[in-house]
LOMAR-471610 format. One record per atom (N, C-alpha, C, O): residue number from 1; atom name; x, y, z. Coordinates in Angstrom, 2 decimals. Layout:
% residues N
<NUM, 'CA', <X, Y, Z>>,
...
***
This chain:
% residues 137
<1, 'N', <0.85, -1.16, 0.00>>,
<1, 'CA', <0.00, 0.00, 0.00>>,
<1, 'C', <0.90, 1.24, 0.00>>,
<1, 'O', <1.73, 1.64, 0.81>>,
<2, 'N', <0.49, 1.69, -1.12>>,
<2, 'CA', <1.31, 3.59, -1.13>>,
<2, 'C', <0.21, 4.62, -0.38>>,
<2, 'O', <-0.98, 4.65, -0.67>>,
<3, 'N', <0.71, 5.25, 0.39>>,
<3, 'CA', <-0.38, 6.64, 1.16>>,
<3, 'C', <0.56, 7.42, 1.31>>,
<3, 'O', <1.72, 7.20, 1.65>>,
<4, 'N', <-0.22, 8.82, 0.94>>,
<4, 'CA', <0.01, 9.70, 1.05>>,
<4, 'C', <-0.51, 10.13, 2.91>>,
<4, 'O', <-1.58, 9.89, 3.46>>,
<5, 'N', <0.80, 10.85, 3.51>>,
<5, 'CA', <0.89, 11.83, 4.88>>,
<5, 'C', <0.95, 12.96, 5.20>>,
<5, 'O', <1.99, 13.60, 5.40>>,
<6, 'N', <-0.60, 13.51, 5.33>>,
<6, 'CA', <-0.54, 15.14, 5.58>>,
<6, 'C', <-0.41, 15.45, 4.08>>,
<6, 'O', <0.23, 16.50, 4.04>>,
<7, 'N', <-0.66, 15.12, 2.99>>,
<7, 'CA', <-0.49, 15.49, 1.74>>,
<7, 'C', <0.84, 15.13, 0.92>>,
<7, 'O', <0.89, 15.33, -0.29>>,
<8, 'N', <1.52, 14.79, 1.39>>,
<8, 'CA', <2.99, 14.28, 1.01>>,
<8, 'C', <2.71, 12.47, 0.57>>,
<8, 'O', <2.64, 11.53, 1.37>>,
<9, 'N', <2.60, 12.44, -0.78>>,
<9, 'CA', <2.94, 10.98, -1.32>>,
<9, 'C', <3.97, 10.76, -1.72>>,
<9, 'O', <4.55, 11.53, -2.50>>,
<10, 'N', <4.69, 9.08, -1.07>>,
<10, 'CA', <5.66, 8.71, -1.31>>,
<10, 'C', <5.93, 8.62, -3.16>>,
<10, 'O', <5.13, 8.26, -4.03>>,
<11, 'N', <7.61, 9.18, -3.34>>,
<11, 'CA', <8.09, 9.00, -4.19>>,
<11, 'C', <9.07, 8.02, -4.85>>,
<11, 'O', <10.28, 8.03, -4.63>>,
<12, 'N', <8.36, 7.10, -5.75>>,
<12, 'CA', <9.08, 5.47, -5.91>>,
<12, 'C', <9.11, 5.16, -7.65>>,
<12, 'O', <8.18, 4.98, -8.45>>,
<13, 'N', <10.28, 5.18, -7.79>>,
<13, 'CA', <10.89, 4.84, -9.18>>,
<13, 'C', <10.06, 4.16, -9.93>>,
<13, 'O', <9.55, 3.27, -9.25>>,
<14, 'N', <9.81, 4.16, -10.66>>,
<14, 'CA', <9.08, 2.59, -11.58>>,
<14, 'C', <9.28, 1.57, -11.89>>,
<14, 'O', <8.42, 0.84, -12.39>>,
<15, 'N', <10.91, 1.11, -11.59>>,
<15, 'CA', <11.59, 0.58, -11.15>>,
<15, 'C', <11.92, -0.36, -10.39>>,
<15, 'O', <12.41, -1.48, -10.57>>,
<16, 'N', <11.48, 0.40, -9.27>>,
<16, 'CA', <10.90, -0.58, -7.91>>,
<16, 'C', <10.05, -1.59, -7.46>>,
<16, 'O', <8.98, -1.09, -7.12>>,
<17, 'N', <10.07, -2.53, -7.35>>,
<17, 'CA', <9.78, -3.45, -6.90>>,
<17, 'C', <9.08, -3.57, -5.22>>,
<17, 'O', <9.79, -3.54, -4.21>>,
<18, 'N', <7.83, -3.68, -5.19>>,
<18, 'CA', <6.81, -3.05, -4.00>>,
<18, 'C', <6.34, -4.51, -3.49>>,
<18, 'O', <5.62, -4.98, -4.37>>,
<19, 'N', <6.46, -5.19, -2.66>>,
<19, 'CA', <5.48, -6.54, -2.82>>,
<19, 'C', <4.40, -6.18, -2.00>>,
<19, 'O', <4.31, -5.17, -1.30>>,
<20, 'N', <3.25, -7.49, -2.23>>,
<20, 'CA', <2.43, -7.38, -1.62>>,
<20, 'C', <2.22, -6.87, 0.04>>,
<20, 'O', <3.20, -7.36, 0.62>>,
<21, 'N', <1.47, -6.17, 0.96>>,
<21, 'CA', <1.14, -6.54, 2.49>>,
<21, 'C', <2.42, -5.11, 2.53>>,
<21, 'O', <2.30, -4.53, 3.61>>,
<22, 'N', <3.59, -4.44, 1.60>>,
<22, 'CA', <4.30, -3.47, 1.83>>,
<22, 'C', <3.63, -2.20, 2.42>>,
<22, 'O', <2.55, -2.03, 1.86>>,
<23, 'N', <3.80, -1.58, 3.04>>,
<23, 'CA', <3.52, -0.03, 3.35>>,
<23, 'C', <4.39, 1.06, 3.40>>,
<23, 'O', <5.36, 1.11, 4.16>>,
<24, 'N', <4.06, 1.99, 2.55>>,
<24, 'CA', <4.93, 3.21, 2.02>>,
<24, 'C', <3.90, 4.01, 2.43>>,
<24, 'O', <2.75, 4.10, 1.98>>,
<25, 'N', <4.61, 4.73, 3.59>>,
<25, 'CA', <3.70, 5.77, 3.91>>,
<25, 'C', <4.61, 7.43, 3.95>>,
<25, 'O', <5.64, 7.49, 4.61>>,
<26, 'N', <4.19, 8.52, 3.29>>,
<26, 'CA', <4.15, 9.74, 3.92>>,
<26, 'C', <5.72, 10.27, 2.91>>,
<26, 'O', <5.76, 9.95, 1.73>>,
<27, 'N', <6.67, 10.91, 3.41>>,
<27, 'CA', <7.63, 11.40, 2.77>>,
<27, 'C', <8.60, 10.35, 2.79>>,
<27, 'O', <9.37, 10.06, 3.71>>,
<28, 'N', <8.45, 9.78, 1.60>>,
<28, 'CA', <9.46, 8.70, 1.59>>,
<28, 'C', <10.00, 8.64, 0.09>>,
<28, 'O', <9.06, 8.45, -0.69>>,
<29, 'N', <11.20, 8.74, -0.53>>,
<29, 'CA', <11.95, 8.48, -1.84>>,
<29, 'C', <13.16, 7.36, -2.03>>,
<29, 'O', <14.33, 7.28, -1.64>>,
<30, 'N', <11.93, 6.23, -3.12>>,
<30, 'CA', <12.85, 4.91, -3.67>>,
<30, 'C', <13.15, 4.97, -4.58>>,
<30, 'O', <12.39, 4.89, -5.54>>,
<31, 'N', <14.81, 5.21, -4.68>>,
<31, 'CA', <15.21, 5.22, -6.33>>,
<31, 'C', <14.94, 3.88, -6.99>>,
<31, 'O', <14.38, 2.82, -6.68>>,
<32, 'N', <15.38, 4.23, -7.74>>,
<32, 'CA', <15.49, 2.75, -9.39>>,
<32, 'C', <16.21, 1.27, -8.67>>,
<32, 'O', <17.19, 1.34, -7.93>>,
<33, 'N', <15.69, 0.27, -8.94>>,
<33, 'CA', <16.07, -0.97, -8.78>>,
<33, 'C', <15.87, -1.87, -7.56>>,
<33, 'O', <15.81, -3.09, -7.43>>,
<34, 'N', <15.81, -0.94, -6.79>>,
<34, 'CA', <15.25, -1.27, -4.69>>,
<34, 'C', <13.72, -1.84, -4.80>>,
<34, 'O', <12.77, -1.56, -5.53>>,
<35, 'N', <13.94, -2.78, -3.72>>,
<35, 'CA', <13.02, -3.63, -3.65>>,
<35, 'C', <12.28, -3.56, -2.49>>,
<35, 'O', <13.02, -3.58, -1.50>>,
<36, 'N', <11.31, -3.49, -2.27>>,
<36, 'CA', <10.29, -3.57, -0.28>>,
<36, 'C', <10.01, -4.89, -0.20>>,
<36, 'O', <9.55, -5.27, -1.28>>,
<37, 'N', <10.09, -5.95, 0.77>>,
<37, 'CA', <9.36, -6.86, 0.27>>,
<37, 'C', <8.11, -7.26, 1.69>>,
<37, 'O', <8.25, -6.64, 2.75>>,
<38, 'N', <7.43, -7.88, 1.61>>,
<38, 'CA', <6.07, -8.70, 2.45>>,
<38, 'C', <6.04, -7.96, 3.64>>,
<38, 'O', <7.17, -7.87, 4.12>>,
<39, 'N', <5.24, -7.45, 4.26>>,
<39, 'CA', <4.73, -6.42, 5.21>>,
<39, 'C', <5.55, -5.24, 6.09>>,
<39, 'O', <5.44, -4.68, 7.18>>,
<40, 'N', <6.64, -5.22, 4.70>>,
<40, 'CA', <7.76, -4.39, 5.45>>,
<40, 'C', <6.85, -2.72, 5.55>>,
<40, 'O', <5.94, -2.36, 4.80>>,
<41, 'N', <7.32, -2.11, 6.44>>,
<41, 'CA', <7.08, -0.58, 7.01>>,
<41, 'C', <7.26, 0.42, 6.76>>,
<41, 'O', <7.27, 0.92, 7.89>>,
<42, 'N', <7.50, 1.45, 5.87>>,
<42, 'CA', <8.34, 1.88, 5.30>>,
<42, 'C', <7.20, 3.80, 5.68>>,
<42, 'O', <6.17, 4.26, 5.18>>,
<43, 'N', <8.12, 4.28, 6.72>>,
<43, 'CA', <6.94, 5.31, 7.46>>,
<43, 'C', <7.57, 6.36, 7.57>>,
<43, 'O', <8.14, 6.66, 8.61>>,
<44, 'N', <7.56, 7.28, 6.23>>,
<44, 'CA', <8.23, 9.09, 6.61>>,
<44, 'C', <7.21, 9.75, 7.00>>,
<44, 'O', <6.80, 10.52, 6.13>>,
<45, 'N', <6.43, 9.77, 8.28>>,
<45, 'CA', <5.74, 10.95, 9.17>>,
<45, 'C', <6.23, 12.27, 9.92>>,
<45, 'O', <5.68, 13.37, 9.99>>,
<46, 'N', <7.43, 11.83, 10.45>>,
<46, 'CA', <7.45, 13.69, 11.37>>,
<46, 'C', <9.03, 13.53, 10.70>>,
<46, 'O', <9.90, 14.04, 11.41>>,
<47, 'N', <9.48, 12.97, 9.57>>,
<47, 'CA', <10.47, 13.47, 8.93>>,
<47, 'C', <10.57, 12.65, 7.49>>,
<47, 'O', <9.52, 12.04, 7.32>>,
<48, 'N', <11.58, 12.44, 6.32>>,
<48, 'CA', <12.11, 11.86, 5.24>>,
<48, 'C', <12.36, 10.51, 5.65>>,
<48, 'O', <12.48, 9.96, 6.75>>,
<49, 'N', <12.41, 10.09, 4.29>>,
<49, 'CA', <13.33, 8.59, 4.38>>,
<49, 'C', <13.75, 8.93, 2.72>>,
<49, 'O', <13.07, 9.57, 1.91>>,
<50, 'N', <15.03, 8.31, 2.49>>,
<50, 'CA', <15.37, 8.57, 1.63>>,
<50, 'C', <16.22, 6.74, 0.83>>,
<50, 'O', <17.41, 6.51, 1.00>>,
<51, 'N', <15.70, 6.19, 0.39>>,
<51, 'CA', <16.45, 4.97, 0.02>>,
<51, 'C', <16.96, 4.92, -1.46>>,
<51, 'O', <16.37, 5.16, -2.51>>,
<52, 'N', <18.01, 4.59, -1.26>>,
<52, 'CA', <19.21, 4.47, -2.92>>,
<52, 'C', <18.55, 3.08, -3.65>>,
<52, 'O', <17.64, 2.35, -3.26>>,
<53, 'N', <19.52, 3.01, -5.07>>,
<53, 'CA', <19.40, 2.14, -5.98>>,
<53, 'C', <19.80, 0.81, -5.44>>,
<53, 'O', <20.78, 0.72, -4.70>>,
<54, 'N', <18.96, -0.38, -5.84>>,
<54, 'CA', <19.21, -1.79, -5.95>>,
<54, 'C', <19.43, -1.69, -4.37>>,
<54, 'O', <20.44, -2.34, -4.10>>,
<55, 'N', <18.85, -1.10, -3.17>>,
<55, 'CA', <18.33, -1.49, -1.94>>,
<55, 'C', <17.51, -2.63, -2.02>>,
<55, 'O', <16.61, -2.79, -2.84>>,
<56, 'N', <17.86, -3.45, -1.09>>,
<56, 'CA', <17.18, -4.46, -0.55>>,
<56, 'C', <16.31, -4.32, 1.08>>,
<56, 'O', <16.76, -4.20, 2.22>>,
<57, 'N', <14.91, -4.41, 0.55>>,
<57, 'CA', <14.72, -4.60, 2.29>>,
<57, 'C', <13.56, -5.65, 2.63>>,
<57, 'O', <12.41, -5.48, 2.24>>,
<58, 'N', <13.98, -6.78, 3.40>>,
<58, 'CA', <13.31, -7.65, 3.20>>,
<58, 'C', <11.92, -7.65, 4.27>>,
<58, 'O', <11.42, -6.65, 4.78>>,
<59, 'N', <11.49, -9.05, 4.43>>,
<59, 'CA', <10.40, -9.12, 4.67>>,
<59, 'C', <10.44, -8.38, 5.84>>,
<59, 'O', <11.51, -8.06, 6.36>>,
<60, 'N', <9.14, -8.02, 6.38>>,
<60, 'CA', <8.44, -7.70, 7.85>>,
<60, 'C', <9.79, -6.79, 8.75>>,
<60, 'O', <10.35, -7.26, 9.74>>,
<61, 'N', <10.03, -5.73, 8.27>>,
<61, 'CA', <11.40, -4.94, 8.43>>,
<61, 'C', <10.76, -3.69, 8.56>>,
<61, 'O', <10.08, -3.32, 7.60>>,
<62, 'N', <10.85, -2.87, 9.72>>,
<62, 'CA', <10.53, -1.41, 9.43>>,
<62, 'C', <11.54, -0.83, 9.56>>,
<62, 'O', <12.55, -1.30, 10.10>>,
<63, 'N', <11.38, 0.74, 8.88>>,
<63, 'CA', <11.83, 1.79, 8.20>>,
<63, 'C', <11.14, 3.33, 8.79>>,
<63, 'O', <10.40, 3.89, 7.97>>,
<64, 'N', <11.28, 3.81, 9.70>>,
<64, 'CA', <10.80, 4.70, 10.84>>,
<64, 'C', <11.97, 5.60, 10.99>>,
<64, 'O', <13.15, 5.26, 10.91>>,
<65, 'N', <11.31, 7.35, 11.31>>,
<65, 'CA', <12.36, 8.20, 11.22>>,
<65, 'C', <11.70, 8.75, 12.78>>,
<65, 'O', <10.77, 8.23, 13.40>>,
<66, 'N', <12.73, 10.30, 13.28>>,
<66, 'CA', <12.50, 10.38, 14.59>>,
<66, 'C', <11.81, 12.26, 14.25>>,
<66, 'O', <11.39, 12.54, 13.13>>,
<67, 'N', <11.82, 12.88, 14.91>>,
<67, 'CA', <11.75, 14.44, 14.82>>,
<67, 'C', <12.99, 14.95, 14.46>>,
<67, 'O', <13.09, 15.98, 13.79>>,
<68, 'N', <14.18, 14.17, 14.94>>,
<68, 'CA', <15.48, 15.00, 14.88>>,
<68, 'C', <16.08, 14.39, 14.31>>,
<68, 'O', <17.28, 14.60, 14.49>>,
<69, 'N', <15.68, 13.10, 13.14>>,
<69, 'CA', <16.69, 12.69, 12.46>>,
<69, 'C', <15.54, 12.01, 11.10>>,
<69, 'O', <14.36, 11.69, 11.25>>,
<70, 'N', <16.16, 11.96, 10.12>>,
<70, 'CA', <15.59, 11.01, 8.70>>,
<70, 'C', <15.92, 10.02, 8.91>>,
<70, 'O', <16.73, 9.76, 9.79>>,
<71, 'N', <15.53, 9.39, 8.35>>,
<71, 'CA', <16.56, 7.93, 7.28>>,
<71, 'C', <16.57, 7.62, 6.12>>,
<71, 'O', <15.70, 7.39, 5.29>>,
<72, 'N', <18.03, 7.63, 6.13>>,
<72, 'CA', <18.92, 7.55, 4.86>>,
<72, 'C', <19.65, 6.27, 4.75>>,
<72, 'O', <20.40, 5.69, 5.53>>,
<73, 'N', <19.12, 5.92, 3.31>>,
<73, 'CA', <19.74, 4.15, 3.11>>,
<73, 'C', <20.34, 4.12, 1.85>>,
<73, 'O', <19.72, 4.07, 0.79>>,
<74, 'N', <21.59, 4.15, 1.97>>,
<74, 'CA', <22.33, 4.02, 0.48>>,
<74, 'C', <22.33, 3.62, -0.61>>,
<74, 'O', <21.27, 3.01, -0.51>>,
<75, 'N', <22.63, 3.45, -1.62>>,
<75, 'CA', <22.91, 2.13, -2.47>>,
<75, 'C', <23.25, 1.35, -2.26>>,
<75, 'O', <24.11, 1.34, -1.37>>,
<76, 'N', <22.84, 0.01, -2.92>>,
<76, 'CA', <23.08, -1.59, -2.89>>,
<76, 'C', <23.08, -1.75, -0.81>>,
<76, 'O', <23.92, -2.17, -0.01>>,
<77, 'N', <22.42, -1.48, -0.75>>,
<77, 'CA', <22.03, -2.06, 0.97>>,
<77, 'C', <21.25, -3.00, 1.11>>,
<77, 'O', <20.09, -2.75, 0.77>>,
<78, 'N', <21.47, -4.09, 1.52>>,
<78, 'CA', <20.49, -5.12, 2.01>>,
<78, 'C', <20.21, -4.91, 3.75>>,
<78, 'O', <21.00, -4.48, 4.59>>,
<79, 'N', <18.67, -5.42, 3.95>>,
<79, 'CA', <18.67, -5.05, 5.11>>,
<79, 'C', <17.37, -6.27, 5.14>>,
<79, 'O', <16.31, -6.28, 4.50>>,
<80, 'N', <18.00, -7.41, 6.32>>,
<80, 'CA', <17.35, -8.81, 6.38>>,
<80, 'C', <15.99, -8.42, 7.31>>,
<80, 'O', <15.93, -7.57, 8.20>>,
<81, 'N', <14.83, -9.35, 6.79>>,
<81, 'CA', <14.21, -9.89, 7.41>>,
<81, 'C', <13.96, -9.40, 8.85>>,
<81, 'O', <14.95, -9.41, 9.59>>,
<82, 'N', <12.56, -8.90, 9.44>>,
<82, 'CA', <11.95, -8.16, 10.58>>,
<82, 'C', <13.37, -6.98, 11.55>>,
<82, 'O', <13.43, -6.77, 12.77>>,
<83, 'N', <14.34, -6.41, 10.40>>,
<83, 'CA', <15.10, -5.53, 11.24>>,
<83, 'C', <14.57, -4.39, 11.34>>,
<83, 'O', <13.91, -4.06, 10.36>>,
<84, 'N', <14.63, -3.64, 12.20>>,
<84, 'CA', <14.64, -2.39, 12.29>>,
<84, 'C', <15.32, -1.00, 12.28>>,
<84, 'O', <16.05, -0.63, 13.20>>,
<85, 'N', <15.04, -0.30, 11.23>>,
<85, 'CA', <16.12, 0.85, 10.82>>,
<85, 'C', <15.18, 1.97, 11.59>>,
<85, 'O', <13.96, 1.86, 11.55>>,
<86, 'N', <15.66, 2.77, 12.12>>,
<86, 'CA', <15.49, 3.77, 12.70>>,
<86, 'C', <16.04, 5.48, 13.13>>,
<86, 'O', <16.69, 5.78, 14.13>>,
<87, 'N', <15.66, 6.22, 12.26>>,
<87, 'CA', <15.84, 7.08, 12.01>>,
<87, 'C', <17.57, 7.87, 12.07>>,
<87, 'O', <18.03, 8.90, 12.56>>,
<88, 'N', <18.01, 6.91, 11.40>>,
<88, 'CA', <19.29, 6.36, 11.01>>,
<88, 'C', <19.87, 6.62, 9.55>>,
<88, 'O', <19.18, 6.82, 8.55>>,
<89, 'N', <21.78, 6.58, 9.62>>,
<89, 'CA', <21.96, 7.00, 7.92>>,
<89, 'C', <22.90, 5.28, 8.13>>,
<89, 'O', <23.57, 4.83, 9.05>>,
<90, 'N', <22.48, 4.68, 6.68>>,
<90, 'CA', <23.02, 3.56, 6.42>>,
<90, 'C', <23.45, 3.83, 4.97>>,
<90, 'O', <22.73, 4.12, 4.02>>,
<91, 'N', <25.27, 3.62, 5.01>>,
<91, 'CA', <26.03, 4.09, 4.00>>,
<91, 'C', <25.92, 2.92, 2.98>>,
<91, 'O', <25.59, 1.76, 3.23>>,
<92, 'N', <26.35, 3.58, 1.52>>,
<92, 'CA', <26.03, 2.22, 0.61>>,
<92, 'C', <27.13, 1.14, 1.06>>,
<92, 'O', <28.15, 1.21, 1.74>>,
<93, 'N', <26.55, 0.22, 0.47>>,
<93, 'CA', <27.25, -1.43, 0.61>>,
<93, 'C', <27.23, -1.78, 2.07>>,
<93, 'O', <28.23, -1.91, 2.77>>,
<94, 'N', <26.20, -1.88, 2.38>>,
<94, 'CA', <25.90, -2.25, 3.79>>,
<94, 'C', <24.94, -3.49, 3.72>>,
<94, 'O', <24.05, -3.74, 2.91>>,
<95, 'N', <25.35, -4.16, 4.75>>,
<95, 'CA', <24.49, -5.35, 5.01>>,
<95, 'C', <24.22, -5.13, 6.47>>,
<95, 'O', <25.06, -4.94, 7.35>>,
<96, 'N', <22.71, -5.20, 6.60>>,
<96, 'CA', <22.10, -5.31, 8.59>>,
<96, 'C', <21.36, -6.60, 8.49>>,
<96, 'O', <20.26, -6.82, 7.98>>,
<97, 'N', <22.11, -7.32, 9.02>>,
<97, 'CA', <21.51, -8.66, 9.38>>,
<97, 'C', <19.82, -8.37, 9.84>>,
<97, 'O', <19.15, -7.34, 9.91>>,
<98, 'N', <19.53, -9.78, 10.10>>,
<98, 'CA', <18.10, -10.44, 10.33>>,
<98, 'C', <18.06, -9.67, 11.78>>,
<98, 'O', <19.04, -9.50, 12.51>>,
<99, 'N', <16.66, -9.22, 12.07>>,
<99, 'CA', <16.11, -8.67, 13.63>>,
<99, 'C', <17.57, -7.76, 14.26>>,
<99, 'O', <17.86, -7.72, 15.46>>,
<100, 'N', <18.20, -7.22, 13.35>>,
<100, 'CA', <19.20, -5.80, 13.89>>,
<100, 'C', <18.10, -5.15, 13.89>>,
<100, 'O', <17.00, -5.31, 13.36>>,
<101, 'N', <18.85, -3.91, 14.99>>,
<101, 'CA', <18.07, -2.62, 15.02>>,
<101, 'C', <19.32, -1.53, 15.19>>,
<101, 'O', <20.42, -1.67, 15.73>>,
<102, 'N', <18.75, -0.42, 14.55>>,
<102, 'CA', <19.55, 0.20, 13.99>>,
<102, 'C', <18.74, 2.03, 14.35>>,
<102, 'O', <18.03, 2.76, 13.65>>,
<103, 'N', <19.41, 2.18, 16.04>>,
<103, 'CA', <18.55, 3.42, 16.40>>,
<103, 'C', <19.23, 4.87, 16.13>>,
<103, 'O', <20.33, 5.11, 15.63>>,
<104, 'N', <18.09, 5.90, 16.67>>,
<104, 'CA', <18.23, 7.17, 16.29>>,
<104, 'C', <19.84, 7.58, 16.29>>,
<104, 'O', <20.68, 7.32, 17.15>>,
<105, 'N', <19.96, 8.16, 15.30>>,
<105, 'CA', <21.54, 9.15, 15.07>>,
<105, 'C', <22.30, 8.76, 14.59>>,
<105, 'O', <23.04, 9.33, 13.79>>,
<106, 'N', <22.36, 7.05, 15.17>>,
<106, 'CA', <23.59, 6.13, 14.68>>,
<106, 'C', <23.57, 6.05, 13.18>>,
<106, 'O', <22.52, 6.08, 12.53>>,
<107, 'N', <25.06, 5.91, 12.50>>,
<107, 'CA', <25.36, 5.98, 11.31>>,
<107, 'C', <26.29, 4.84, 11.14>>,
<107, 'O', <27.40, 4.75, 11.66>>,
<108, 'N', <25.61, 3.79, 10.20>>,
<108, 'CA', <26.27, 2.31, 9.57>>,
<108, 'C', <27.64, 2.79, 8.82>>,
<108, 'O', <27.01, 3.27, 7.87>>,
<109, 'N', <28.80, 3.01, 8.52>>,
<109, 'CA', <29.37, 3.06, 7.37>>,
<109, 'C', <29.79, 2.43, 6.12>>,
<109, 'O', <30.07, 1.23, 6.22>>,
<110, 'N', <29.89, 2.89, 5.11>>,
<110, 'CA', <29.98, 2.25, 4.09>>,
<110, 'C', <30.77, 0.70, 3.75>>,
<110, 'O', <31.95, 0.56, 4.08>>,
<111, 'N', <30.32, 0.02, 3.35>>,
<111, 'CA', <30.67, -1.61, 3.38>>,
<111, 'C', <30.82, -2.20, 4.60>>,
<111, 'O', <31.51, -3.17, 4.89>>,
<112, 'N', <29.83, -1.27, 5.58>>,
<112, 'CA', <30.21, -1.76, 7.19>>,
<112, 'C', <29.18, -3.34, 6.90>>,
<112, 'O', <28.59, -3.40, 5.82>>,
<113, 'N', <29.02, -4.57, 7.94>>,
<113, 'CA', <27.94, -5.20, 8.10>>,
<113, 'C', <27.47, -5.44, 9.35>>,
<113, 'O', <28.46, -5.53, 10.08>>,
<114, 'N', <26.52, -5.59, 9.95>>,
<114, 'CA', <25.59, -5.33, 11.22>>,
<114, 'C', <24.89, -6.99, 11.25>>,
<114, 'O', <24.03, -7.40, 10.46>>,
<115, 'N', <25.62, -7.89, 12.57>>,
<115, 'CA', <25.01, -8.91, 12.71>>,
<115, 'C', <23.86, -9.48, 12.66>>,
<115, 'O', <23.39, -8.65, 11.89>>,
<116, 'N', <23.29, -9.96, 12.78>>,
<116, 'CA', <21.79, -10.71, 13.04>>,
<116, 'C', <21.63, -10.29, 14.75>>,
<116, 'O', <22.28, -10.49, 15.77>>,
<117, 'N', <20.85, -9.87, 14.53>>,
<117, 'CA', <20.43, -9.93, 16.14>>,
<117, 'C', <21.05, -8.56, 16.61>>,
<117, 'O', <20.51, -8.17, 17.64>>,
<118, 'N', <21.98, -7.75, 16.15>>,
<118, 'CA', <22.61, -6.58, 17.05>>,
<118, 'C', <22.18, -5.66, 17.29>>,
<118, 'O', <21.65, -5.20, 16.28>>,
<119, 'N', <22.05, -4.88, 18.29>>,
<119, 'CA', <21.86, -3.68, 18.16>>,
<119, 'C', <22.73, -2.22, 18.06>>,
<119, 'O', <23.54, -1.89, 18.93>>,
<120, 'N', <22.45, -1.41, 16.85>>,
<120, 'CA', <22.98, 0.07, 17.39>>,
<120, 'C', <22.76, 0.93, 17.74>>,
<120, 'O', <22.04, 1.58, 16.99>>,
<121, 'N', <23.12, 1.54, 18.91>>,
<121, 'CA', <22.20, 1.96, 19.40>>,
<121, 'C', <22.71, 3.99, 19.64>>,
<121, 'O', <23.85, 4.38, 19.41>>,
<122, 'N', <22.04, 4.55, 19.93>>,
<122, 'CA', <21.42, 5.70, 19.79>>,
<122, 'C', <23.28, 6.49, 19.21>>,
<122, 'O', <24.37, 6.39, 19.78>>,
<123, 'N', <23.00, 7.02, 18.26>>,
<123, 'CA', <24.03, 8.17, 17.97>>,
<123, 'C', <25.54, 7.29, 17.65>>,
<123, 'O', <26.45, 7.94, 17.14>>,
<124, 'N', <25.73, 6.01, 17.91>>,
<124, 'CA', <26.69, 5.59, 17.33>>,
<124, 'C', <27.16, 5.19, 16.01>>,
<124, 'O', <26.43, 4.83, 15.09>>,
<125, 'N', <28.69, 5.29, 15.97>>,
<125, 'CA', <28.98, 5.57, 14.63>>,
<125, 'C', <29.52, 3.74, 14.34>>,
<125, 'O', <29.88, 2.97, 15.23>>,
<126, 'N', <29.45, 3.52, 13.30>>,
<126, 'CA', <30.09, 1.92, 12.87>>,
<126, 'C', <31.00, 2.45, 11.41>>,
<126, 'O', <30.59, 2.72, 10.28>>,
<127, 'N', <32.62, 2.45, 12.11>>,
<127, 'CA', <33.09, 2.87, 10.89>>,
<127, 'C', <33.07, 2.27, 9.67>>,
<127, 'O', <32.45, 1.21, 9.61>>,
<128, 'N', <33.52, 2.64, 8.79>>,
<128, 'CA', <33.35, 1.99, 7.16>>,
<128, 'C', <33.93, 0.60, 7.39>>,
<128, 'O', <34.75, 0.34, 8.27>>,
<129, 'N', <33.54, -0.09, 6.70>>,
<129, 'CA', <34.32, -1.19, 5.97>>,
<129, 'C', <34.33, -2.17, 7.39>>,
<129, 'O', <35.28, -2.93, 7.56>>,
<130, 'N', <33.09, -2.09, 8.52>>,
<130, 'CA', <33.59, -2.91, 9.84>>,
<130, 'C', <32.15, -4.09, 9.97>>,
<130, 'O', <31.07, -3.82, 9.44>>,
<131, 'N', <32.35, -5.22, 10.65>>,
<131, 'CA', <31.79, -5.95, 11.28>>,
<131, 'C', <31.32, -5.65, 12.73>>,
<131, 'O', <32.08, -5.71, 13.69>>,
<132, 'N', <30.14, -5.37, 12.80>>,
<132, 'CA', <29.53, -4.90, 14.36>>,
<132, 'C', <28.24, -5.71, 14.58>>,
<132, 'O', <27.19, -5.73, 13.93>>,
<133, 'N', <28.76, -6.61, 16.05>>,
<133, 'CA', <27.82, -7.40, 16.70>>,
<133, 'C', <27.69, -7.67, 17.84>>,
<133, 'O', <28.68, -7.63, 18.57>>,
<134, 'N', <26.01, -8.16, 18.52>>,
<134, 'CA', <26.43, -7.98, 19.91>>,
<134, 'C', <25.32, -6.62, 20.15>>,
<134, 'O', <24.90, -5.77, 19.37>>,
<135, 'N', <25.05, -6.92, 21.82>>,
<135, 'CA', <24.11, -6.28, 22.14>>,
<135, 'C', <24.59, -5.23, 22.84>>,
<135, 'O', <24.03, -5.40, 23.92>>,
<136, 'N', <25.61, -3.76, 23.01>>,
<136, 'CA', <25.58, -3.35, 21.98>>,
<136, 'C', <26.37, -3.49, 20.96>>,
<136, 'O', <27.35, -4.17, 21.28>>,
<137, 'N', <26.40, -3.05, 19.53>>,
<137, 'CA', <27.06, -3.58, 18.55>>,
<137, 'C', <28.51, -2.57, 18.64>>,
<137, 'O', <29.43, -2.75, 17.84>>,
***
């Protein structure tokens, strides 16, 4: 389902690949080749979301921003199965494992990857090119 928030309808490539049970709600922009898939969340209300080319985000995964921050998801990002991104910048070539969560401020870096299960949590940084796991990551 695409809806428009407060008058703001999400903006999504043609490109894109939406599956069924998806929700795109409010100020949200999917470039070319990115995929949503099966009841994933995908909710720009009291700010943006902004997702790059050939993103991956799989099933039952939300996508939630804060008052004081967007989210921003790079190119070629995969992001597994019921995780949670949260009003967060995730640099391209990133992988966030299955049921990560990924909270306000904190910033993934580029070709970083984010375990299954980890959390990051508020305002932390994961430099480029690193492996971060573990509760906190």
């Amino acid at each position: 389902m695409i809806k428009e928030f407060e008058g703001i309808k999400p903006i999504i490539d043609e490109k894109t690949y939406i599956a069924d049970g998806a929700h795109i709600i409010g100020k949200v922009t999917i470039k070319e080749y990115s995929s949503i898939w099966f009841n994933t969340v995908v909710r720009g209300d009291v700010n943006y979301i902004e997702i790059g080319r050939y993103t991956n985000i799989q099933d039952n995964s939300v996508v939630h921003v804060a008052d004081d921050y967007p989210a921003i998801i790079g190119d070629y990002v995969t992001i597994g199965h019921n995780a949670t991104v949260h009003a967060c910048k995730i640099e391209d070539h990133c992988l966030i494992g299955m049921g990560a969560i990924i909270m306000d401020g904190a910033v993934v870096g580029r070709g970083s990857i984010i375990a299954a299960g980890a959390v990051v949590t508020n305002n932390q940084i994961i430099p480029p090119f690193s492996v971060a796991a573990g509760i906190p990551a």
